[in-house]
N, C-alpha and C positions, 0 to 999 in steps of 0.2 A: 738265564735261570736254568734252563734245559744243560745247558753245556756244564751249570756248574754242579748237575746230580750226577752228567755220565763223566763230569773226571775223575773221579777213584777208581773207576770202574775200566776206564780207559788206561789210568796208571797200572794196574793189576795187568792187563794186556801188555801193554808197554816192558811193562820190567817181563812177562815171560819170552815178549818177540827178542830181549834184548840178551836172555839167558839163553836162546836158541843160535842167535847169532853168537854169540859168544864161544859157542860149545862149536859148531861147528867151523869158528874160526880157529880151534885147538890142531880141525885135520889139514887146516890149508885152504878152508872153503869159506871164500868173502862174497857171498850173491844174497842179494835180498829177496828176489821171486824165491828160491831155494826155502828160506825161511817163510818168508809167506805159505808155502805148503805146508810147513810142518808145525805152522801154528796155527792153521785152518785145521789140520786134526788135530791138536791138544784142544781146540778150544770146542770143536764138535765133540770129543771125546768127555768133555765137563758138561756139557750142556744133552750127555746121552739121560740122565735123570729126568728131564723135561721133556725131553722128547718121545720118552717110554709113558709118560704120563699122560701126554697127548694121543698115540698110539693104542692107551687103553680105551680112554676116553671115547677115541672112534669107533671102536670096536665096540661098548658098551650101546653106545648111539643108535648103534646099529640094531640092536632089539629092543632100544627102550622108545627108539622114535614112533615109530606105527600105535604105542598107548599114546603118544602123547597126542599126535595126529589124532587118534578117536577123541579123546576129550575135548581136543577145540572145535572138531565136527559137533560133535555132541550137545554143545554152545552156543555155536553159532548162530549169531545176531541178539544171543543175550544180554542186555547189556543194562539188565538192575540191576541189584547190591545185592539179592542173596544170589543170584545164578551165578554171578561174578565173584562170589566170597566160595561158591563149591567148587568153579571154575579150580580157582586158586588151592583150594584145598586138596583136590584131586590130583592136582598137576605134581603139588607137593611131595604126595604120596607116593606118585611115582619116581619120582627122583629118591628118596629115601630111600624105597625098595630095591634100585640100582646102586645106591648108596653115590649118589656122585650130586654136585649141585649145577644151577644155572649158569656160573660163572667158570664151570670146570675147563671149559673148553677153549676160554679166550684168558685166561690166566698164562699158561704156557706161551700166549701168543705175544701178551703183555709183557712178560720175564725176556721174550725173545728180541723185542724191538729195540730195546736201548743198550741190550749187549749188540744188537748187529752195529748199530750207529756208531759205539765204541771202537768196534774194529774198524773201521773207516777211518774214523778219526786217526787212529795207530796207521793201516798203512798209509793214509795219504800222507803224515809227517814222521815217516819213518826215525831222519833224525833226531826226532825231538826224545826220540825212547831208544834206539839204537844207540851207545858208546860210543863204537867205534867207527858206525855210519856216520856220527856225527864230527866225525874228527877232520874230515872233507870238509866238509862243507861251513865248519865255524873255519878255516885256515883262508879258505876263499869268498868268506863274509869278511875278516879284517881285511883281507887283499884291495878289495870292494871299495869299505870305507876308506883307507889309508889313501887309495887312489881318488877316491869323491873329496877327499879336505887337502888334499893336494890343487886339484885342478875341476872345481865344482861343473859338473853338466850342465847347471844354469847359465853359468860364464858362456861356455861353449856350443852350447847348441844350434844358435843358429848358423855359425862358422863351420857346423859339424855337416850341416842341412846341403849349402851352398857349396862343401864340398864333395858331398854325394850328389848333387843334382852335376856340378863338372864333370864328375865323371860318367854320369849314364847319360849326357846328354839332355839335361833337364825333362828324363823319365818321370812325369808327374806322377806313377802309378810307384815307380821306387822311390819318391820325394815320401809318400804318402806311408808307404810300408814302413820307412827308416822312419818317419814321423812317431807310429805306432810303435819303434821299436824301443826310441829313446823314453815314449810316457810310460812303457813297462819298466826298463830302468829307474826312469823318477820312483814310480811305485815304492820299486825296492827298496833303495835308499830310502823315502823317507819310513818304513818299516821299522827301520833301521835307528827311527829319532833318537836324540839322548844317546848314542851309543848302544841303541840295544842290537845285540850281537845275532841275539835269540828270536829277533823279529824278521831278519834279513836271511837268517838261515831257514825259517818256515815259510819264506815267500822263495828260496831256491830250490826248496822241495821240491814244490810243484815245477819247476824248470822240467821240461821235455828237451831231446838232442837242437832242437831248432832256438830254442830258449839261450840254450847255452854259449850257440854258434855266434848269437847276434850281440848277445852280452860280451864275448871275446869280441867280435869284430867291431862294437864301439868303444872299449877300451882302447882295443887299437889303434882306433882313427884320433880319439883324444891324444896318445902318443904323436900320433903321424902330424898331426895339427900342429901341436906345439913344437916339434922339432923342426919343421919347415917355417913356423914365422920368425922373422926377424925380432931385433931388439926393442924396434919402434915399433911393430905390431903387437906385443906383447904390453907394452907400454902405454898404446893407444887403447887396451881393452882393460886397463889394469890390474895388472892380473902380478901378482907379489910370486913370479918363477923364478927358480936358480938354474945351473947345471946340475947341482943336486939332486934338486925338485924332478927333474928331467929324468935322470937314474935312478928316481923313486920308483915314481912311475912305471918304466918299464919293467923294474923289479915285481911289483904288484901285481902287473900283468902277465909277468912271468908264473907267478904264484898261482893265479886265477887257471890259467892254463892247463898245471900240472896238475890242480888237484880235480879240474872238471874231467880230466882223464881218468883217475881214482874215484870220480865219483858214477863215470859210464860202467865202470870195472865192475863196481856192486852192484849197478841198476841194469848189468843187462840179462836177460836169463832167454835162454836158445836163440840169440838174435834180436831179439828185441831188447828197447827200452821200458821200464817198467812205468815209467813219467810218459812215455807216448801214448797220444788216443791213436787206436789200432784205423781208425778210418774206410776207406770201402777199396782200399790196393791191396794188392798182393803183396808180403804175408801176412799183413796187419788182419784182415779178414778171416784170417782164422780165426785168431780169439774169440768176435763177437759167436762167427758160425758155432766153433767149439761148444762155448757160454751156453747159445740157446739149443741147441741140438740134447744137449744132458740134461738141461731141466726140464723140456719137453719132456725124454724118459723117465726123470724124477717124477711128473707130477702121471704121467702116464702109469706110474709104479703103483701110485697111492690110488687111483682115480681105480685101477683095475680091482685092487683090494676091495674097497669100496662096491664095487657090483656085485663080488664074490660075496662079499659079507649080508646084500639082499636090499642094498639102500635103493635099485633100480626105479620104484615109483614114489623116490622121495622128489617132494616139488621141487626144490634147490640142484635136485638134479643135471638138470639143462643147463641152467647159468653156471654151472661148475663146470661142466664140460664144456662148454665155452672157454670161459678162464682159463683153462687147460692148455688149451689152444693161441690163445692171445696172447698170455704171459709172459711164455718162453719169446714168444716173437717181439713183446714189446722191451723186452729185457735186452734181448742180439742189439736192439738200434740203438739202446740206451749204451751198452758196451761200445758202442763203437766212439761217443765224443767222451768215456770217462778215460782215464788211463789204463794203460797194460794192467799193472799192480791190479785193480781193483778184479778187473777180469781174469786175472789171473785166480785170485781168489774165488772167485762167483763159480769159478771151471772145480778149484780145489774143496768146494762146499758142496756142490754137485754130485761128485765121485764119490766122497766120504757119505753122502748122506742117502746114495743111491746102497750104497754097500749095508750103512747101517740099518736101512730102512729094510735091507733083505734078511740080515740077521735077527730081528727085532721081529719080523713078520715070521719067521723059523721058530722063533723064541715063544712067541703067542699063541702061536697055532698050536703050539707041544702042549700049555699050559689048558687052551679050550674057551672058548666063551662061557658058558658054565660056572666055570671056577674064576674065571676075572670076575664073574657077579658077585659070587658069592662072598669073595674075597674085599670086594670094593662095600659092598655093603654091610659085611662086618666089622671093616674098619672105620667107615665111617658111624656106624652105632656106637663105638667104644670112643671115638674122636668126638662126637656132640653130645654121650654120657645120653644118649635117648633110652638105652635100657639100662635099669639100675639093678636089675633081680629084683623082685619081688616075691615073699616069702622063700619057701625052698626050689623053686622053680628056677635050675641053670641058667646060665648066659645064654645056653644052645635053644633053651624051649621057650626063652624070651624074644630071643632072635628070630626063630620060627613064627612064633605069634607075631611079631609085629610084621614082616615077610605078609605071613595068611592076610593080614591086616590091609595093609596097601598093596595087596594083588585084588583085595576085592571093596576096595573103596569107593568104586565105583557104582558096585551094587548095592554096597550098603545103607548109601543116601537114599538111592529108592525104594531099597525094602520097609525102609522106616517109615518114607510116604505113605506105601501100599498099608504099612500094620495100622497107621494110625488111620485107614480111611477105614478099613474094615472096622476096628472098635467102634468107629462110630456111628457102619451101618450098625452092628452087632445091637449097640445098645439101643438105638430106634426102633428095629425091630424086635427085638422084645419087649417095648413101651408099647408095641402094635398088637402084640399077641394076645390078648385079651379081647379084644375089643374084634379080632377079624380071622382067629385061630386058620390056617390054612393047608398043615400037617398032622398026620396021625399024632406026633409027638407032643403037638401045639393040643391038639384035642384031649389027649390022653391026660395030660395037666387039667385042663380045665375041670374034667370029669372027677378025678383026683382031689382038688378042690372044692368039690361041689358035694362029694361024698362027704368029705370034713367038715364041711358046713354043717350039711344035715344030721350027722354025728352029735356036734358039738350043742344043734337045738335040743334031741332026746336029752 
């Protein structure tokens, strides 16, 4: 289900890695890390609109948190219906007055996860969205098949087994490896069921330089097999070969050949394969070190903002700085079993977002916290139509009112308390004054009244 909402989304990817590749095959340039980079910034470049949105959001947070913080202090351990209905009401009001909602801040986050998935999906099957990457790799998928309905691997396998175990010497540890190489093969093939062309080339995707070497070298051995048996060993395995058959064969594996060469040509980018996991040798250890070394200063970027902007005695503070910390590190080891390609990308998301993230912070800072408030919360007054004007009273003086409104909504509830206790010392005491006068003022009535009495008997 998941796979079937991020495929448009993935095709949109797809067609622009494939206009990238495209364009820069006009100058002469066939590398697919190449394109990888330069579709990690068109796509960070599309997703600068979210990420400004999130950027304000933090920034907002950051003066609206400490109200927020007092009201649940303020609460705390309330937990009837009306303490819990003002809780909510309060909390409300402060969000309005910022103009932003509960959901502001994981929304971006939301929009972010299944566009990243997307791109995954795109590089790890480059050819499926690549043209003319794909032009490899279907020529050496019919190679594939042509040679599997020639001289099937089930036929052959065990003949295949017994003749690598002669040659190392019945190496049980190479019997076992070769073992492991030909169920990759199987794999493949049957990917491949029905002719599909499309299934065998998304399983040679993922082929790394070691993948390729063993897939050529059991070809080969299926060649070397059947030119060495005789008429009656062929016979005895029934196996329906020609000379023909023979020439096919080697042709197919001629094919397979040339175009794994064309296919190392686009995947390789400074030395590397983009199919290899970089592992813990030298120079594969770059990458992951690369990878985690820049998100570290990514998140080291934002985490610093963050303290500048005064979040230091927020609770979540600790465990973010943690994360900080962990992140980048669990991310290096994670780089190390995915492929190049990916890490190559994670290095190209890094740069870009370390750069945008400085621009963005240039951009805001000019702008002021101030004015993102005021800005956010009159958009969103005009965006949920909560002020309509009333009589001749502006947008600006309605705006204002409701601003005064939910900056002191918290005093308001209790003012209301406090008026309604007093009225109803107010009116007690006056039911009392008669009966126990204990001010000049209380006296001075009484006396007043007592005159009018006597008045009214003359």
């Amino acid at each position: 289900m998941l796979r079937g909402i991020l495929k448009p989304v993935a095709s949109l990817f797809g067609i622009i890695m494939n206009g990238i590749y495209n364009f820069l095959s006009l100058f002469g340039i066939y590398n697919i890390g190449l394109s990888i980079i330069i579709f990690t910034f068109i796509t960070k470049t599309l997703m600068l609109p979210i990420n400004l949105k999130q950027q304000k959001f933090t920034r907002i947070s950051s003066r609206m948190t400490p109200e927020l913080q007092k009201i649940q202090e303020k609460y705390r351990g309330k937990t009837d219906e009306k303490s819990m209905a003002k809780f909510r009401e309060e909390q409300q009001g402060v969000y309005r007055k910022y103009g932003v909602s509960q959901s502001s801040g994981c929304l971006p986050m939301l929009i972010t996860i299944p566009i990243l998935m997307s791109l995954y999906g795109v590089i790890n099957n480059v050819p499926a969205h690549v043209t003319k990457v794909a032009v490899p790799y279907d020529q050496a998928a019919y190679a594939i098949m042509e040679n599997e309905d020639i001289l099937p691997i089930s036929d052959v396998s065990d003949e295949i087994i017994n003749m690598i175990s002669d040659q190392n010497n019945a190496d049980e540890d190479v019997i076992n490896e070769y073992t492991e190489i030909i169920k990759k093969y199987e794999a493949t093939i049957a990917s491949g069921e029905n002719q599909d062309i499309e299934g065998v080339v998304a399983s040679l995707a993922t082929y790394n330089r070691t993948d390729w070497k063993n897939l050529i070298n059991l070809l080969e051995n299926k060649s070397t097999l059947l030119s060495n048996m005789s008429t009656e060993e062929i016979q005895e395995l029934d196996l329906d070969i020609d000379n023909n058959d023979i020439r096919l064969l080697k042709s197919s594996l001629d094919t397979v050949i040339e175009n794994e060469v064309e296919v190392a040509n686009v995947s390789g980018f400074l030395g590397f394969s983009i199919n290899d996991a970089p592992g813990w040798r030298f120079p594969g250890i770059i990458i992951p070190l690369l990878a985690m070394s820049l998100q570290f200063l990514q998140t080291r970027q934002i985490s610093g903002r963050r303290k500048e902007e005064g979040n230091k005695n927020d609770a979540t503070a600790g465990a973010a700085s943690s994360m900080n910390v962990i992140m980048p590190i669990f991310s290096g080891f994670i780089c190390m079993t995915l492929p190049i390609g990916i890490g190559i990308y994670w290095i190209s998301t890094s740069v870009f977002t370390i750069i945008q993230q400085f621009i963005l912070n240039r951009y805001l800072d000019k702008v002021g916290l101030d004015t993102l408030i005021e800005r956010s919360a009159e958009k969103a007054a005009k965006k949920n139509k909560y002020v309509t004007g009333a009589g001749n009273n502006s947008g600006e003086d309605s705006f204002k009112k409701i601003a005064t409104y939910n900056t002191k909504s918290i005093e308001t509830v209790k003012e209301k308390d406090d008026n309604l206790e007093k009225e109803s010392e107010t009116k007690d005491s006056n039911d009392k004054v008669s009966d126990n006068p204990t001010s000049i003022k209380e006296i001075a009535n009484l006396l007043k009244d007592s005159s009018y009495d006597k008045g009214a008997k003359k």
